[in-house]
N, C-alpha and C positions, 0 to 999 in steps of 0.2 A: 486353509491348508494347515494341514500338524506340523509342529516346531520339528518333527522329525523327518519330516520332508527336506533335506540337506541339498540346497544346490551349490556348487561353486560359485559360483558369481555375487552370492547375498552369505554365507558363512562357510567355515573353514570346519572341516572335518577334523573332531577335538576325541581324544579316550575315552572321555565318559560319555558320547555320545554311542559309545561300539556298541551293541546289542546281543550278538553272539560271536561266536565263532564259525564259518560254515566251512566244509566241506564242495570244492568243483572242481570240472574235469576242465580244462583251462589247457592251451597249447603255450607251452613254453618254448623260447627259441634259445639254443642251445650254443651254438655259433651262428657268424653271419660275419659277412666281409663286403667292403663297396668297392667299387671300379671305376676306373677311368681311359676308355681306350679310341684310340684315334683307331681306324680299319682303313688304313689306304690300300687303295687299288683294289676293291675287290667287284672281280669280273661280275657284269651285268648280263643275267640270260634272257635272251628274247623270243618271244614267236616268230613264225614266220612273216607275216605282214609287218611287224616289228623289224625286225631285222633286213629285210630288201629298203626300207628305208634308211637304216642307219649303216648301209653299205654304199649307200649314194650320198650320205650327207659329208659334210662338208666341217660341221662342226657339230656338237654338242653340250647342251649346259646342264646340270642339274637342279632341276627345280626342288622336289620335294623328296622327302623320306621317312617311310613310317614301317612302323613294326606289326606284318602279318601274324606272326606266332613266334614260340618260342619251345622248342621238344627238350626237355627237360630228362636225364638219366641219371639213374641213383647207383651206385655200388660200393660196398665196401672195399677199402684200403688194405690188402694183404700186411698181415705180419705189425699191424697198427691198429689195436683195436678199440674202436668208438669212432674211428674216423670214414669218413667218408668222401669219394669223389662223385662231384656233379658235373655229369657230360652237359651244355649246353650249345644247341643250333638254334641263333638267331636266321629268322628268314624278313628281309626285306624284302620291301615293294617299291621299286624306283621309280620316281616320273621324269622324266624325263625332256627339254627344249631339243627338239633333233634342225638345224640348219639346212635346207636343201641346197643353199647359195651364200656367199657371205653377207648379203643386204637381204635376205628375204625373210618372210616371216615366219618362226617358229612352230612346229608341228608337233605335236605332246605324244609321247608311246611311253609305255609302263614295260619295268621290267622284274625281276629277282636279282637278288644276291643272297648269298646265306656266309654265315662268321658262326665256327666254332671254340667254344674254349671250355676250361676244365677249370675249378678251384676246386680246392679239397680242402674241407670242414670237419667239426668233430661233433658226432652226433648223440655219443652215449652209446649203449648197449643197450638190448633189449633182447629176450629169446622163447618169450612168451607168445600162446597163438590168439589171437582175437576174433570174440564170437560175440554178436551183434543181436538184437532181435527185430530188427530193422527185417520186416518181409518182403519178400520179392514178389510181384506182381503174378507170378505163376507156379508160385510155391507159398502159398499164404499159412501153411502151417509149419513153416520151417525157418529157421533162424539163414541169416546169411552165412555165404563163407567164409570161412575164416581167412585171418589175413594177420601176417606177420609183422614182431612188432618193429617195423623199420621207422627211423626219421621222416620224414616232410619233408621236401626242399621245396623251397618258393623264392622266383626269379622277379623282380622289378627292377622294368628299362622304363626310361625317361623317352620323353620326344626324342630320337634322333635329329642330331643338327647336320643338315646336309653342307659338306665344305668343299666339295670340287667333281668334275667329271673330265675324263681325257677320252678322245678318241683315238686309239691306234688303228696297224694293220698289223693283220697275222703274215703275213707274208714278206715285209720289210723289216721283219725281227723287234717290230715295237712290243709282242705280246711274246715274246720266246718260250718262256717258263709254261709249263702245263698245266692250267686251272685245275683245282682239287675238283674231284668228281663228290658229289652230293646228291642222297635220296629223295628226290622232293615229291613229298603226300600228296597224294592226288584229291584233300580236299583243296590245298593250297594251288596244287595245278590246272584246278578247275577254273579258278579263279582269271584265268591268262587266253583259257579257248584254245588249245593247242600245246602241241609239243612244243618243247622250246628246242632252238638250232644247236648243235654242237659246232666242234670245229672246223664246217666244211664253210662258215661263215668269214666273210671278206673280211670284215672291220670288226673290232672289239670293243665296247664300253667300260671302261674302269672309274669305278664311283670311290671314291674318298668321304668316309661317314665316321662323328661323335657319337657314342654311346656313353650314358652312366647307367652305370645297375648294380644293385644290391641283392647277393642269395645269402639265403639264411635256411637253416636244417632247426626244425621243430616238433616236437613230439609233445603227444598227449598226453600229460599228467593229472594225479589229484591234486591239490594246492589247499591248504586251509589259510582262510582268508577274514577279515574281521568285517562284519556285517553291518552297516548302519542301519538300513529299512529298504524294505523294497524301493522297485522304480514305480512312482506313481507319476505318470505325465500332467505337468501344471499347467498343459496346453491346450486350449479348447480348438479340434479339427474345425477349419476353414471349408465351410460349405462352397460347392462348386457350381452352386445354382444363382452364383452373385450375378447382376447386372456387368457385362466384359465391360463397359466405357467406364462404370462407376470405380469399378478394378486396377482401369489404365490409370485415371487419374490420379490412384494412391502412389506410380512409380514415381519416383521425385526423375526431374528432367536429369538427362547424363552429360554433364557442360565438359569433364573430361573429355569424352567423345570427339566434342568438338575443338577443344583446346587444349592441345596435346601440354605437359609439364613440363617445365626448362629444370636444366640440368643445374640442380642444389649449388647453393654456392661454396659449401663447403665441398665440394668432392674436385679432387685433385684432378691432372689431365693425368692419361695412359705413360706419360714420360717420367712422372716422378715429378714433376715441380711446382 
């Protein structure tokens, strides 16, 4: 392989190794801000077969929670220019432990919740229109449409960590307050087999959920950049026409697995001492 073949791991990328200068069209992120938000209480919608059970139960636990989607809105910040606010609606999927009895055995129903919020970023200016030559499948002698030059936003959530479920009633003033009303996409409601119940429902779920997530506003730039050498891959592709047992036996055994890691002896307890 040529001395110019630069990997990290075996040499350091030096000046006199640059080659040129190039020219690319690279996204640069402009702003970006991280999060940290507890969401308690927020109501759990169910179906109907869902919900006739968690009218007769007794108790409720939260088992899991993960993140269906996330609908993302872009608009600029009147009267502040370069900036912008990002509407964001988290839609959860709850699973749910529903008790029929207080000794009996749990029965698992899934349900929604949705958490909106807003931060607002600064994205630049831009007022230029973009035209593409990217063809469209039924326009094959015509450029795309054009498309303004606005920022990116890009949303990343981490696993939610499920941290509690309560079961109220609507009618002994446990749920008083009026759940926000929320549009939910009927790819997302496809998902559930049914309407879900509004308020004519006995009992209510209130889930209690950890999110982290980082949004960040991005836009397309040129960028000149110093050039080492192209990417030559040093890696010769692994045929998939090996022998599978000859395969297995390269995994080295997983003793982790079976023997879980005690807790370093350096690390403090939760108390401070």
């Amino acid at each position: 392989m040529s001395d110019n073949n630069v990997t990290g791991s075996e040499e350091r990328y030096h000046a006199d190794k640059i080659k040129e200068a190039v020219c690319i069209n690279a996204s640069r992120i402009y702003d970006s801000c991280s999060d940290k938000d507890c969401l308690e209480d927020l109501p759990v919608m169910l179906t109907k077969p869902a919900q006739c059970m968690v009218d007769k139960a007794a108790n409720v636990r939260l088992n899991d929670v993960s993140v269906c989607n996330v609908s993302v809105g872009l608009q600029p910040v009147p009267f502040n220019k370069g900036f912008y606010a990002v509407d964001m609606t988290f839609y959860f999927e709850v699973s749910l432990d529903v008790f029929m009895a207080p000794n009996a055995l749990p029965m698992q129903v899934k349900g929604l919740s949705v958490f909106s919020k807003r931060a607002v970023l600064f994205g630049s200016e831009g007022s230029v229109k973009i035209f593409t030559s990217d063809c469209a499948s039924d326009m094959p002698d015509n450029t795309n449409a054009p498309t303004q030059n606005c920022p990116k936003a890009i949303v990343q959530v981490a696993e939610p960590i499920p941290l509690s479920a309560k079961l109220v009633s609507r009618n002994c003033g446990g749920s008083s307050a009026a759940s926000p009303v929320f549009r939910i996409p009927e790819c997302i409601a496809r998902r559930y087999g049914g309407e879900f119940v509004g308020s004519e429902a006995e009992k209510q779920v209130l889930a209690s959920v950890g999110i982290f997530t980082i949004v960040q506003l991005e836009r397309n730039v040129q960028m000149l950049i110093p050039a080492y050498d192209f990417c030559i891959p040093s890696k010769e592709c692994v045929s998939s026409s090996e022998d599978p047992c000859e395969l297995f036996s390269s995994i080295e055994f997983p003793t982790d697995e079976f023997f879980p890691a005690n807790l370093p002896l350096d690390r403090k307890c939760g108390c401070g001492k």
